[in-house]
PAZAPA-4460 file (N, C-alpha, C; in steps of 0.05 Angstrom, whole numbers, plus 32768, in hexadecimal, padded with zeros to 4 digits):
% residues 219
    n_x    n_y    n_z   ca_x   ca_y   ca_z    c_x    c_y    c_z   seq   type   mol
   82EB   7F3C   789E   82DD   7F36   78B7   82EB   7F43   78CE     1      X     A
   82DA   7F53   78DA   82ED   7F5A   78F6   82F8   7F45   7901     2      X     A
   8318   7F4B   7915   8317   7F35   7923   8312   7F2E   793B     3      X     A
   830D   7F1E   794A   8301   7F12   7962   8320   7F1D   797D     4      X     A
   8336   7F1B   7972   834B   7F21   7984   8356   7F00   798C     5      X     A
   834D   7EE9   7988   8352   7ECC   798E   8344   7ECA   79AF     6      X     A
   8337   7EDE   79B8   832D   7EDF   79D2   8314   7EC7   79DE     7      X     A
   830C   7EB6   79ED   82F6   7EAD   79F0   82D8   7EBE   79F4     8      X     A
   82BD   7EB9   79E3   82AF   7EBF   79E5   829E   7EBA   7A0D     9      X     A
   8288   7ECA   7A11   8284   7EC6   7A2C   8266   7EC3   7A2D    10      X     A
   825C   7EB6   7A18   823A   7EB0   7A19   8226   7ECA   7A1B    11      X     A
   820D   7EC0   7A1D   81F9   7ED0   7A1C   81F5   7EE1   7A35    12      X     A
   81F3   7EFF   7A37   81E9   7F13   7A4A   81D3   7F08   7A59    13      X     A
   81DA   7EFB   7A76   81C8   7EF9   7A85   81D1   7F03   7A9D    14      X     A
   81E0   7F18   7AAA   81EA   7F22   7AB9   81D9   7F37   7AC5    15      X     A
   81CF   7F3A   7AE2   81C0   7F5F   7AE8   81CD   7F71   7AE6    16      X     A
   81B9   7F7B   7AF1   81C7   7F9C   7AF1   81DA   7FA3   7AFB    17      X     A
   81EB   7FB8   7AEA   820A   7FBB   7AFE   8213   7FD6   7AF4    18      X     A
   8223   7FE6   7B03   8223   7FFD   7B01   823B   8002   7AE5    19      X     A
   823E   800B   7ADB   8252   8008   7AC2   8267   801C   7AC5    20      X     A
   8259   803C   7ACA   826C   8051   7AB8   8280   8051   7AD3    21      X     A
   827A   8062   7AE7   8291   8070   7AFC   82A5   805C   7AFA    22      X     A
   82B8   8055   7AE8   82CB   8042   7AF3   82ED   8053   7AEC    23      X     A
   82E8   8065   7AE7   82F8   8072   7AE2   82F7   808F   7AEF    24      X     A
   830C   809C   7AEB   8305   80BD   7AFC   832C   80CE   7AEF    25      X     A
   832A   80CF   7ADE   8341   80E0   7ACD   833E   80FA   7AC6    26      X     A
   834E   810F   7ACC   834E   8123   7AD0   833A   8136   7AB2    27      X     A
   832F   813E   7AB7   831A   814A   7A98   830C   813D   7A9C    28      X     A
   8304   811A   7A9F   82F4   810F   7A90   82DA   8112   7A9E    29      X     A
   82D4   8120   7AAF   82BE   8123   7AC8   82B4   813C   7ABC    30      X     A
   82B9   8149   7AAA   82B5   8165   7AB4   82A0   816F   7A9D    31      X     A
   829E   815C   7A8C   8285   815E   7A7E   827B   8141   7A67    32      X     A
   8262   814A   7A62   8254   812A   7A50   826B   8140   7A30    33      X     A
   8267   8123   7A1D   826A   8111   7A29   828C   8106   7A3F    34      X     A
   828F   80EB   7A4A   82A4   80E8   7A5A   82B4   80D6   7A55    35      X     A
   82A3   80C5   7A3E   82BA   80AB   7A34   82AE   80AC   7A21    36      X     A
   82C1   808F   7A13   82B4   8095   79EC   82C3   8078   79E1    37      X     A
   82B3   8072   79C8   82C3   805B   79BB   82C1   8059   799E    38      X     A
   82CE   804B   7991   82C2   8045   7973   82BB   8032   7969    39      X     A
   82A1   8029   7965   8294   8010   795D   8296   800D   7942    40      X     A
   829F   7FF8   793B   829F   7FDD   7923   828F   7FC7   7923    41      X     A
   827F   7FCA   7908   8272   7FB5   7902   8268   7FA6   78EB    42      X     A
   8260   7F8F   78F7   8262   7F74   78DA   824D   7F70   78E3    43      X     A
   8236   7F6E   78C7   821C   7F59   78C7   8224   7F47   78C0    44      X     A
   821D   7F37   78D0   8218   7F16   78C5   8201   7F0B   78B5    45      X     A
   820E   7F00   78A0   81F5   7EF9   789D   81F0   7ED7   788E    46      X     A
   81D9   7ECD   7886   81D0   7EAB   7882   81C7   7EAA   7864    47      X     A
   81D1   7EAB   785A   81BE   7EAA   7833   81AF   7ECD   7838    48      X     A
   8196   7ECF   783C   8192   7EE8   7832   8187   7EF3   7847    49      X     A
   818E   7EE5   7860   817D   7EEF   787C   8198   7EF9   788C    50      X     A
   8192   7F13   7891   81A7   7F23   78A6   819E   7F10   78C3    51      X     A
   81B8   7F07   78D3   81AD   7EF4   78EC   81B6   7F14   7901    52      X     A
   81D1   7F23   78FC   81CE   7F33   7913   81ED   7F47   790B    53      X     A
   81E9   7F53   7916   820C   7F5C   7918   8221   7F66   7932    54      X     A
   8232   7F5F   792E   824B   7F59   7942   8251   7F75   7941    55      X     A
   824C   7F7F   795F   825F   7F9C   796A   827A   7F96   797A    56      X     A
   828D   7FA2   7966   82A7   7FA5   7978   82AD   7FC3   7979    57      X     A
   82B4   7FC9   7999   82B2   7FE6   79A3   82D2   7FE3   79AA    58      X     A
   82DD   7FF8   79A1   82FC   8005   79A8   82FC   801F   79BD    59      X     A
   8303   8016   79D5   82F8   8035   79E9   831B   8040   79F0    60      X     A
   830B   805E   79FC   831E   8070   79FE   8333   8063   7A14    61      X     A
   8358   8072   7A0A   8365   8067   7A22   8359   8064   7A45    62      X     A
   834B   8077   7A4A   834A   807C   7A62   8335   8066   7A70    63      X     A
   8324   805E   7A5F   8314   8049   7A61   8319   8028   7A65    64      X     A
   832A   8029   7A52   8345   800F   7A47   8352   800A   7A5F    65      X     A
   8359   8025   7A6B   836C   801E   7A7C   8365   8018   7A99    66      X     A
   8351   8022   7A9B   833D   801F   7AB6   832F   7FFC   7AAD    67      X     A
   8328   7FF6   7AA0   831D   7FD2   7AA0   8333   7FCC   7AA0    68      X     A
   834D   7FCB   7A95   8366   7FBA   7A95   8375   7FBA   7AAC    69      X     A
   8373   7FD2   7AC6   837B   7FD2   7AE0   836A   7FC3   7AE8    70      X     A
   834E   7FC1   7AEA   8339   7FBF   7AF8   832F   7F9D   7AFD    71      X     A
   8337   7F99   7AD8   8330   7F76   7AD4   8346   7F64   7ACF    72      X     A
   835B   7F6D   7AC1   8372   7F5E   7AB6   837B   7F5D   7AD3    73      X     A
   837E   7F48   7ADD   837D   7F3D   7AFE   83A3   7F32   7AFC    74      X     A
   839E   7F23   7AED   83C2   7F1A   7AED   83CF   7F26   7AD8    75      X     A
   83D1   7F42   7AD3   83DD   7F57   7AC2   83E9   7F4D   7AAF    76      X     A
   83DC   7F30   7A97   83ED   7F35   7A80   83E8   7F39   7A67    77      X     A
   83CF   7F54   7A6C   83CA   7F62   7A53   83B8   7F50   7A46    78      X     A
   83A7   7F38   7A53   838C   7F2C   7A42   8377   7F29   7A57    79      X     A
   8361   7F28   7A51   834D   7F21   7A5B   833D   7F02   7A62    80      X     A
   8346   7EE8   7A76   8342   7ECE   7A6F   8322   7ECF   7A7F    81      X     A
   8324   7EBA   7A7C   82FF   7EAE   7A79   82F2   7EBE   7A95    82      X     A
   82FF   7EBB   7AA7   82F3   7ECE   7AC6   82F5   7EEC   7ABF    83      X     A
   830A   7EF3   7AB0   830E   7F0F   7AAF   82FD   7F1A   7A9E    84      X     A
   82F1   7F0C   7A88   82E2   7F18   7A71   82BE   7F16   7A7E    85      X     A
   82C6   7F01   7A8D   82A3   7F00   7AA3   82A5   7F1A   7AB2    86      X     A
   82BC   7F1D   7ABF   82B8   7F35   7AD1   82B6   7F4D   7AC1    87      X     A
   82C0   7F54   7AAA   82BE   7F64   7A95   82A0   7F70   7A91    88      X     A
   8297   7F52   7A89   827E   7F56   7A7D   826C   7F5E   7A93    89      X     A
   8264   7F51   7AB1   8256   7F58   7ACB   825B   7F7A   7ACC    90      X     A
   8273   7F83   7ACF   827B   7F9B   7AD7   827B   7FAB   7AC7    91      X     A
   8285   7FA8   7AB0   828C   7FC8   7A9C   8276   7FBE   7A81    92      X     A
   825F   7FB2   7A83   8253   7FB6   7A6F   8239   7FA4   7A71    93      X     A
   822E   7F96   7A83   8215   7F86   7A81   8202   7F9D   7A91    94      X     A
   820B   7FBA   7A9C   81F7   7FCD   7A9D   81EF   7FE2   7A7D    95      X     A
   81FC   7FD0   7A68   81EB   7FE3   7A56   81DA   7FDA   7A4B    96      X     A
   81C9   7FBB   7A5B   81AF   7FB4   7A50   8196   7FD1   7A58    97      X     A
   819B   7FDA   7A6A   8193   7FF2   7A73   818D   800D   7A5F    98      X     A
   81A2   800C   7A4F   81A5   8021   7A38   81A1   8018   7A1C    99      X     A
   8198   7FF9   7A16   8190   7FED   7A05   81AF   7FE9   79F7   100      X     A
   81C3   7FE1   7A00   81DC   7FDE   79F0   81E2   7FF6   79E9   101      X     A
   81DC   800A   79E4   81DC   8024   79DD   81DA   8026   79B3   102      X     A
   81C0   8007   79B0   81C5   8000   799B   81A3   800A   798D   103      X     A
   819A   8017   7980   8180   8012   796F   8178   8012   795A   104      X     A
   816F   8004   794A   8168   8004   7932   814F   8003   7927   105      X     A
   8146   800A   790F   812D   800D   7906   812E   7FF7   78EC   106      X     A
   8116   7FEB   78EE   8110   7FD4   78D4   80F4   7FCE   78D5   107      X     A
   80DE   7FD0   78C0   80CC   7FC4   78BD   80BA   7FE0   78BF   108      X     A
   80B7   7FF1   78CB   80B3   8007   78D4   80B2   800E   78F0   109      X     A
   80C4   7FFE   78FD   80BD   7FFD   7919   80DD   7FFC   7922   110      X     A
   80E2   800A   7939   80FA   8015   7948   8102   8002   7962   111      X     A
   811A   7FED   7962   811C   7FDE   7975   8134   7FE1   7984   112      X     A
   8136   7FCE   799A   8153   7FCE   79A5   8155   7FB3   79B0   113      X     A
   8171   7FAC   79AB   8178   7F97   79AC   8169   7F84   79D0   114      X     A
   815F   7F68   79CF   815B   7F5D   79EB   8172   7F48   79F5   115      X     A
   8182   7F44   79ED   8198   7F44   79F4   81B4   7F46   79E4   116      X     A
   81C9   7F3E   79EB   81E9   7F34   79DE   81EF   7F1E   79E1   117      X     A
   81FF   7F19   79CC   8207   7EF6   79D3   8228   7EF9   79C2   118      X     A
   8239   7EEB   79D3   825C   7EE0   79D4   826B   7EF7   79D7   119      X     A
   8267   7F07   79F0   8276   7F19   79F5   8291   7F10   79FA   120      X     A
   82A5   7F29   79EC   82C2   7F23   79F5   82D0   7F39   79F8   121      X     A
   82E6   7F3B   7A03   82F6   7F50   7A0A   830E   7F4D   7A08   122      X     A
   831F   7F64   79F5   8345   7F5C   79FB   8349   7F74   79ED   123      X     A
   836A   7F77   79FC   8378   7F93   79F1   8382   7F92   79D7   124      X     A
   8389   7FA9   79CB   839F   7FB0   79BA   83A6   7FC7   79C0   125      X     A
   83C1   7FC4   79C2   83D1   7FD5   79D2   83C0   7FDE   79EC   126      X     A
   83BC   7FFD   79EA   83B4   8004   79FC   8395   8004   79FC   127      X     A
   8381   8001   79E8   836D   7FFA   79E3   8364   7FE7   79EA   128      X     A
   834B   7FE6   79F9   833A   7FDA   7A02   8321   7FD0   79EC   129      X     A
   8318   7FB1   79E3   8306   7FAC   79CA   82F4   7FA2   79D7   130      X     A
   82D7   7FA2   79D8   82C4   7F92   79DA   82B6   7F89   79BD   131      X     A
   82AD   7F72   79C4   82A1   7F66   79AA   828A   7F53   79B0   132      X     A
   8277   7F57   79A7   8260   7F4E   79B1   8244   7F44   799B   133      X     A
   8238   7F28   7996   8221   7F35   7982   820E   7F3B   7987   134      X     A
   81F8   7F4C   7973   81E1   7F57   7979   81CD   7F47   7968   135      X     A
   81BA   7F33   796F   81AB   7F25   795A   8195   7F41   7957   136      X     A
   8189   7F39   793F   817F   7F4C   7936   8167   7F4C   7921   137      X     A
   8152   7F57   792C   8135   7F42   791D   8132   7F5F   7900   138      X     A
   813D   7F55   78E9   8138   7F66   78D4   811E   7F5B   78C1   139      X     A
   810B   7F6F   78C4   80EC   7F69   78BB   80F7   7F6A   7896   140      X     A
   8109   7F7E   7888   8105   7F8A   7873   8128   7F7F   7865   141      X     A
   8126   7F90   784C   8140   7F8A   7845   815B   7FA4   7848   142      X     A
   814F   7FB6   7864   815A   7FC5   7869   815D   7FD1   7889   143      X     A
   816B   7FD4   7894   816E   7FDB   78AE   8175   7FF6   78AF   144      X     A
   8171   8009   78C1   818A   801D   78CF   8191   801F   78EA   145      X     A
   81A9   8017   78EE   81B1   8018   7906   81C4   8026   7912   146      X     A
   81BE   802B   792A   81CB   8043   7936   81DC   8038   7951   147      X     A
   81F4   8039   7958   8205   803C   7974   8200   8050   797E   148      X     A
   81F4   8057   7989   81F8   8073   799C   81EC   8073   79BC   149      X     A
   81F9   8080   79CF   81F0   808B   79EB   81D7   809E   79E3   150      X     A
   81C7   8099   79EF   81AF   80B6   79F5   81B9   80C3   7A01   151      X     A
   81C2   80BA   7A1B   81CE   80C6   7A37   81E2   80D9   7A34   152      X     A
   81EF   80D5   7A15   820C   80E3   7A0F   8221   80DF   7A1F   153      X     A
   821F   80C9   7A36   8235   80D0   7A46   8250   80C4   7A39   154      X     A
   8249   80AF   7A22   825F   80A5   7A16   825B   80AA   79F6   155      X     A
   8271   80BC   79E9   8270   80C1   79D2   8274   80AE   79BB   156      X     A
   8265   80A1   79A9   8273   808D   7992   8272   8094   7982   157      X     A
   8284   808A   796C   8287   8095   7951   828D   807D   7944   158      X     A
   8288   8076   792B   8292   805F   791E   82AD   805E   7911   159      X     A
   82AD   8043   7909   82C9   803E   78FF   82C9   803E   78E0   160      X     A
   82E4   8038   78CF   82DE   804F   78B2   82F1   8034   78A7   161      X     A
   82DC   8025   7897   82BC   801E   7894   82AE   8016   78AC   162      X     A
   8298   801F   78B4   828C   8018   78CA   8280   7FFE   78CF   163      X     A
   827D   7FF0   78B9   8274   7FDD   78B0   827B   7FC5   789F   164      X     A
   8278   7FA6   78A4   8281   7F90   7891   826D   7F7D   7897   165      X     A
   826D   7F6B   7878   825D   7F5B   787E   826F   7F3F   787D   166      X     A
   825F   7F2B   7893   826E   7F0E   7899   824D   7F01   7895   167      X     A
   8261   7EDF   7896   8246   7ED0   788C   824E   7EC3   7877   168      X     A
   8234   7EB7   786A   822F   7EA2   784E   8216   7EB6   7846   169      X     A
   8224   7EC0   782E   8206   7ECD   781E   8211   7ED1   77FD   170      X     A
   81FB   7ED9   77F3   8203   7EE2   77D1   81F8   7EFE   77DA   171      X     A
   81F2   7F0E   77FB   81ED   7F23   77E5   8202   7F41   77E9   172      X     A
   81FF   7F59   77E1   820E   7F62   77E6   820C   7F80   77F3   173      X     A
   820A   7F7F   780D   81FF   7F8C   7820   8205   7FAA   781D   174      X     A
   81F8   7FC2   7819   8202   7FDB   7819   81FE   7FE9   783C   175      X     A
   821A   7FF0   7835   8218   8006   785B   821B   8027   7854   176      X     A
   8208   802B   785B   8209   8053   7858   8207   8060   7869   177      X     A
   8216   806E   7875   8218   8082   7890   8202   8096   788B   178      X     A
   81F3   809F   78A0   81DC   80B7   78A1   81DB   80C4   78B9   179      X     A
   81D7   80DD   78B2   81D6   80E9   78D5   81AF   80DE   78DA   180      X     A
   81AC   80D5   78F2   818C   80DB   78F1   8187   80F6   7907   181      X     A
   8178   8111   78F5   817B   8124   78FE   8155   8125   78FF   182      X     A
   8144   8111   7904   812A   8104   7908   811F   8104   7922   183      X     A
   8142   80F9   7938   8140   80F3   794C   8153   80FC   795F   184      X     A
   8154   8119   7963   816C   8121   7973   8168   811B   798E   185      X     A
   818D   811F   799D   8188   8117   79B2   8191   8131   79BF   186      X     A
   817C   8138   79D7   818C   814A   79EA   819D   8145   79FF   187      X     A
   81B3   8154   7A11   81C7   814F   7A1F   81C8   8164   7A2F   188      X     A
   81DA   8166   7A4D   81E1   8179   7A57   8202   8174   7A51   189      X     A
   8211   8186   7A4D   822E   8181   7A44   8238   8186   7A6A   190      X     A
   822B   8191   7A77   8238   8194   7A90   8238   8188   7AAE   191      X     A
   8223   8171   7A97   8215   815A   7AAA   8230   8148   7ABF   192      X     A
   8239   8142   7AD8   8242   8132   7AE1   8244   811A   7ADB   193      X     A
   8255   810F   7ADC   8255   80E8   7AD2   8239   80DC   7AD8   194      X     A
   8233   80DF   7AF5   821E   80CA   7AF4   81FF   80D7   7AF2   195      X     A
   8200   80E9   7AE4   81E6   80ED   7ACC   81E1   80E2   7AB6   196      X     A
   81D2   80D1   7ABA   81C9   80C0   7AA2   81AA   80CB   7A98   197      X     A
   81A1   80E0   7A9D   8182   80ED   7A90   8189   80F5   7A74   198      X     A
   8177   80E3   7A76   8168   80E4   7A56   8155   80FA   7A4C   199      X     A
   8156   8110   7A43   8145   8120   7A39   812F   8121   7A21   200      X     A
   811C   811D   7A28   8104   811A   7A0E   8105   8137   79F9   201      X     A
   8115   814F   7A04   8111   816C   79F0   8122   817C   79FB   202      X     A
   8125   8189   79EE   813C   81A4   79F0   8138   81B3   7A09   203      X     A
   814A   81B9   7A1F   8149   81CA   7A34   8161   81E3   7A2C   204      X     A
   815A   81F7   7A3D   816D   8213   7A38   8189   81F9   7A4C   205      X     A
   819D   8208   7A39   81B2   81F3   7A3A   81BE   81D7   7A35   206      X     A
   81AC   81CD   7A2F   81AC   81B2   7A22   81BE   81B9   7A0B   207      X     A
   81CE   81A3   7A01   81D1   81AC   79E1   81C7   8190   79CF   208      X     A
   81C5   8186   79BC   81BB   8181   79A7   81D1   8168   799B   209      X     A
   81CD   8153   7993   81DA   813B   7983   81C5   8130   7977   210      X     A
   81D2   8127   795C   81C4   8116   794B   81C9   80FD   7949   211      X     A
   81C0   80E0   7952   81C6   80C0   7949   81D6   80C3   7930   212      X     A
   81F0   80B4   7927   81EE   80AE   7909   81F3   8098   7905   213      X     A
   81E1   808C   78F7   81D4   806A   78F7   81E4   8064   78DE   214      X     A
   81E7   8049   78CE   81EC   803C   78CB   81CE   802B   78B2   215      X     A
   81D3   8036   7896   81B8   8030   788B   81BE   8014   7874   216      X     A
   81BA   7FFF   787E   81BC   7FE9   7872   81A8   7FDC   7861   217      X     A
   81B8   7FD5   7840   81A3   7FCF   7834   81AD   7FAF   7829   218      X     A
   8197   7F9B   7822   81A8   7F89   780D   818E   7F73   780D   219      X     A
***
């Protein structure tokens, strides 16, 4: 089971809109998409033979880490307590209901994104910055694929190796298979400034080209 870090959870996403990315400004990191990046880990949960959802924990780049830990760790001793993980969550992450978590998956034949998160938490290792959060998750079939990814590209993710675990009470025994989906590319400008967040529907002269790679769950 991943672990939680012993951190307190911070309830359900009911926070507005709030600006997320500019919180940082490090020399390179402006100068092209993408500008930050992390690596997501994850566990389905699950109840006898019903998947209830799965828990994202994101590991972000130093530069990132280090900008929320100046920014929120208020009495500098390297944790995040119950005000600090609220301010966490208001400031450096309740604007990615906006980008859908940067989470989507397909089940049943139909392509969704998460409507909210629930027990967000936050804490270091070492110089790493963790968020952990769950995603309930309405699976029609006995198979999902799910994908972490920015459209926007402005933040690069890649998964963690195994990307995947299962937690819970079940007999069954869940298969995880990595896939590029090359179905649904995304386009980007690599020379785009930070606060470009356009989304492109098709290829422009200069744009370049990424593929989602989802996450194909069977059991």
């Amino acid at each position: 089971m991943i672990g939680s870090g012993g951190y307190p959870y911070y309830g359900i996403m009911k926070i507005p809109k709030i600006l997320l990315y500019l919180l940082f400004a490090a020399p390179g990191i402006l100068a092209a998409h993408p500008h930050m990046g992390f690596t997501a880990a994850m566990e389905f949960e699950f109840s006898g033979d019903k998947m209830k959802g799965v828990w994202q924990e994101w590991r972000f780049d130093p530069f990132f880490s280090g900008s929320i830990r100046g920014s929120y760790d208020w009495n500098g001793d390297g944790r995040f307590d119950l005000d600090e993980t609220e301010a966490v969550f208001a400031g450096a992450f309740a604007n990615l209901k906006n980008y859908d978590f940067f989470i989507f998956y397909r089940t049943g034949g139909k392509t969704l994104v998460p409507e909210r998160v629930e027990r967000f938490s936050v804490w270091m290792e070492g110089n790493t910055m963790v968020y952990r959060f769950f995603v309930p998750l309405e699976v029609k079939d006995r198979e999902i694929f799910l994908s972490v990814f920015d459209r926007t590209y402005f933040c690069a993710i890649t998964y963690a190796d195994p990307p995947a675990v299962t937690s819970g009470t079940t007999n069954l025994a869940p298969q995880y298979r990595r896939r590029e989906n090359r179905d649904n590319p995304v386009y980007y400008n690599p020379l785009s400034p930070a606060d470009d967040n356009t989304r492109y529907d098709r290829w422009a002269p200069g744009l370049e080209t990424a593929y989602p790679e989802e996450l194909h769950v069977t059991f």
